[in-house]
C-alpha positions in Angstrom: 26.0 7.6 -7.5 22.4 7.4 -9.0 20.8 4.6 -10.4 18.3 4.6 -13.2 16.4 1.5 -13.5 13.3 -1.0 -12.4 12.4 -4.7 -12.9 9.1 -4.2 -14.7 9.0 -3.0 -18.0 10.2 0.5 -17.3 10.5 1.9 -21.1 13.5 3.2 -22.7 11.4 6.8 -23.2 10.8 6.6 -19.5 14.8 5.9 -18.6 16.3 7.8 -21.1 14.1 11.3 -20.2 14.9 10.6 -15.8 18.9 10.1 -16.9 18.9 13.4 -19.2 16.9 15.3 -16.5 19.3 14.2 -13.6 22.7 15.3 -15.8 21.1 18.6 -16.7 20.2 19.1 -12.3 23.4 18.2 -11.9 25.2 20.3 -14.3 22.9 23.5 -12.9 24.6 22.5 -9.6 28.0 22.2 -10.7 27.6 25.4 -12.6 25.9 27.4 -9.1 28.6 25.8 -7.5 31.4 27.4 -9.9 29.6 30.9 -8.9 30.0 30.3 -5.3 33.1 30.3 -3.6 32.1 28.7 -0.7 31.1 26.1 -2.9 32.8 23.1 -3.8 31.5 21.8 -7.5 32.8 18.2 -7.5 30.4 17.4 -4.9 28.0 17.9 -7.9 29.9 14.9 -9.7 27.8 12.0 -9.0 28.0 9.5 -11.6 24.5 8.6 -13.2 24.5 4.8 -13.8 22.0 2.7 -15.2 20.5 -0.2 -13.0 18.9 -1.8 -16.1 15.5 -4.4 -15.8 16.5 -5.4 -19.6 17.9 -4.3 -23.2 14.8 -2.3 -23.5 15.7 0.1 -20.9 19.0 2.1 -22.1 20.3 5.9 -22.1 23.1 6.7 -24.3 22.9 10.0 -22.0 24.4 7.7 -18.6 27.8 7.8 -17.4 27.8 3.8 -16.8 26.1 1.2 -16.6 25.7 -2.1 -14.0 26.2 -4.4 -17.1 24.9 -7.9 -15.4 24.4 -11.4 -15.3 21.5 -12.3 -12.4 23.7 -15.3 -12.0 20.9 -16.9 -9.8 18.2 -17.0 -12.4 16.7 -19.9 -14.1 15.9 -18.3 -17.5 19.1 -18.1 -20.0 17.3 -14.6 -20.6 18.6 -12.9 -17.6 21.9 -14.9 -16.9 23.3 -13.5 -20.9 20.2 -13.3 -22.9 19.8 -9.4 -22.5 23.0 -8.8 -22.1 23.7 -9.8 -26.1 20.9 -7.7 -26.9 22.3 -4.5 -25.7 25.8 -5.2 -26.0 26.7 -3.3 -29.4 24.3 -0.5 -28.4 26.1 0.0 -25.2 29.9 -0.4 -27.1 28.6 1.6 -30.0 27.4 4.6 -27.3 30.4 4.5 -25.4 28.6 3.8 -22.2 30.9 2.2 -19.8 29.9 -1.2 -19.0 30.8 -2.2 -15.4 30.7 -6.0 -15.2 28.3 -7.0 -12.2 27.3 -10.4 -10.6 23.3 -9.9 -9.2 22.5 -12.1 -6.5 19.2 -12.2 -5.5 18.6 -13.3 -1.6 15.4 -13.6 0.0 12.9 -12.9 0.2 13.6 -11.3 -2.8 10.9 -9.3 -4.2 9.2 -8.5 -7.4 12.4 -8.4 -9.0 13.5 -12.3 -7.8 9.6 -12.9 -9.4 10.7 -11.3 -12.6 13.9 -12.8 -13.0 12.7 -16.4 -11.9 15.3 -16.2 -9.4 16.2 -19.0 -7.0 16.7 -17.1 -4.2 19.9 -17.6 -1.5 19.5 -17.7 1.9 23.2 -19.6 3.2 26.4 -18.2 3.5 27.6 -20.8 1.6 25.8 -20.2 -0.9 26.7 -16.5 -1.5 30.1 -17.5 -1.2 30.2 -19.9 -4.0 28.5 -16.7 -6.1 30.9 -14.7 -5.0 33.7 -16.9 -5.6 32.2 -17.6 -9.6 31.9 -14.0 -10.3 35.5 -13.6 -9.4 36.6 -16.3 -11.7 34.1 -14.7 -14.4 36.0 -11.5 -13.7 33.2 -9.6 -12.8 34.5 -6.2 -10.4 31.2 -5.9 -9.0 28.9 -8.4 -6.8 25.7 -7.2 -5.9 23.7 -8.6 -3.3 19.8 -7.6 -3.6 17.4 -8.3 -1.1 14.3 -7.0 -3.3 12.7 -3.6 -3.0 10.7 -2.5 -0.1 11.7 -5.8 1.3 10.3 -6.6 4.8 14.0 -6.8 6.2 18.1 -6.5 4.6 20.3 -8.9 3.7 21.8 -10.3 7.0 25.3 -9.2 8.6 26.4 -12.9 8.0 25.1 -13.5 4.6 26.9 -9.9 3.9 30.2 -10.9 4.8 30.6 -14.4 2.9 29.9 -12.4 -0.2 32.9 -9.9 0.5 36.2 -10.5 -0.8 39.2 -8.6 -0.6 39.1 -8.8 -4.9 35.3 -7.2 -5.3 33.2 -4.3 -5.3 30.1 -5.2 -2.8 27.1 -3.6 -3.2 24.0 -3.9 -0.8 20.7 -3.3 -1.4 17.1 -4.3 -0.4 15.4 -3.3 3.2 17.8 -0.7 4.5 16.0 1.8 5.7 17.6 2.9 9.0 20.9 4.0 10.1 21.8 1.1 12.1 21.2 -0.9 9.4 23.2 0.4 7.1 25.9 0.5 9.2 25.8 -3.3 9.5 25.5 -3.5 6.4 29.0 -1.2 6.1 30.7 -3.4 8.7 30.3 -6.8 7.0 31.9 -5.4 4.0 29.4 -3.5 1.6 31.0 -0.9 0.1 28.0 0.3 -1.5 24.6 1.0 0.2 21.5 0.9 -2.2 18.5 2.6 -1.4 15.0 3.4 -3.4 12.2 2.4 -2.1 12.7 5.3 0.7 13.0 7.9 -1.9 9.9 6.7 -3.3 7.9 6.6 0.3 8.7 10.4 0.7 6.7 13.1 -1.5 7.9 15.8 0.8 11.6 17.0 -0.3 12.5 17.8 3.4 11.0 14.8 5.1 13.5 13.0 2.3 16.3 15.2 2.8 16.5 13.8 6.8 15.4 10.5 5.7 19.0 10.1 4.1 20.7 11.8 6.3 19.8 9.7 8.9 20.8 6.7 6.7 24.1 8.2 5.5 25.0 9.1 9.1 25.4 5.5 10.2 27.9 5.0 7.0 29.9 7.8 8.7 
């Protein structure tokens, strides 16, 4: 999938223009595809979710969107503040909210800045998150390490926020293939990566960039 989004004041012009320019790639490539028998078009099918820094930064023009409480913040803003904001926008759109516990580890990042985040560091306590997003019937728990952080989210912490019940998604400081294969074996079932898009201008440099990444998921 693709995620539009950032932590610091990224307008709602600047989010909404990216998501409509992604759908219309993507539709030119499902409609190549449909030309091309050697083709197959739902590999063009990538959902285009929004990874949202606030209210302010919404695209009627997404398929979904991570609709979340940064459980581990310290401002009421972030934990449901936001949330009521955009919440009869999003239900009025008919963009599908996907309920999402954000856990910010260290070292965290500009985002654990932004969002006045006590950061996590045990395994306890990413558990306890884990365990209170369940109970708050969220299907998705995201552990985020910040981005361009120095180093991921450890194997350990990894695996005391997987549960047989939730969707785990990874991000922060992944940047290699053995990394995200760690990442993979302690239970994430999503890898997120963006700061090595943005460290590559060059397309093809990119292009094997990711597919060394992806080739330690596989």
């Amino acid at each position: 999938m693709i995620l539009i989004g950032g932590s610091t004041d990224t307008s709602e012009i600047k989010v909404h223009s990216m998501v409509q320019a992604i759908q219309k790639a993507l539709e030119l490539r499902i409609w190549a595809a449909t030309q091309d028998a050697t083709e197959d078009e739902n590999f063009w099918k990538v959902p285009v979710i929004l990874f949202p820094g606030g209210a302010h930064a919404l695209s009627a023009s997404a398929d979904g969107i991570l609709f979340m409480m940064l459980m581990n913040s310290r401002n009421p803003q972030f934990l449901v503040g936001e949330q009521v904001r955009g919440a009869v926008w999003l239900d009025e759109s008919g963009v599908e909210m996907l309920p999402t516990g954000y856990v910010i580890c260290e070292p965290g990042g500009k985002v654990g800045e932004v969002g006045e985040a006590d950061l996590l560091s045990t395994e306890e306590e990413i558990k306890a998150h884990a365990i209170c997003a369940k109970g708050f019937g969220m299907e998705i728990l995201y552990l985020e390490a910040g981005s361009g952080a120095s180093s991921p989210i450890s194997p350990k912490l990894i695996k005391a926020g997987s549960t047989s019940e939730n969707c785990l998604f990874v991000g922060g400081g992944i940047r290699s293939a053995e990394q995200a294969k760690a990442a993979k074996d302690a239970g994430a079932s999503w890898i997120v990566t963006g700061t090595i898009v943005e460290e590559h201008e060059d397309m093809n440099d990119l292009r094997q960039a990711l597919s060394n990444l992806i080739s330690g998921l596989n």
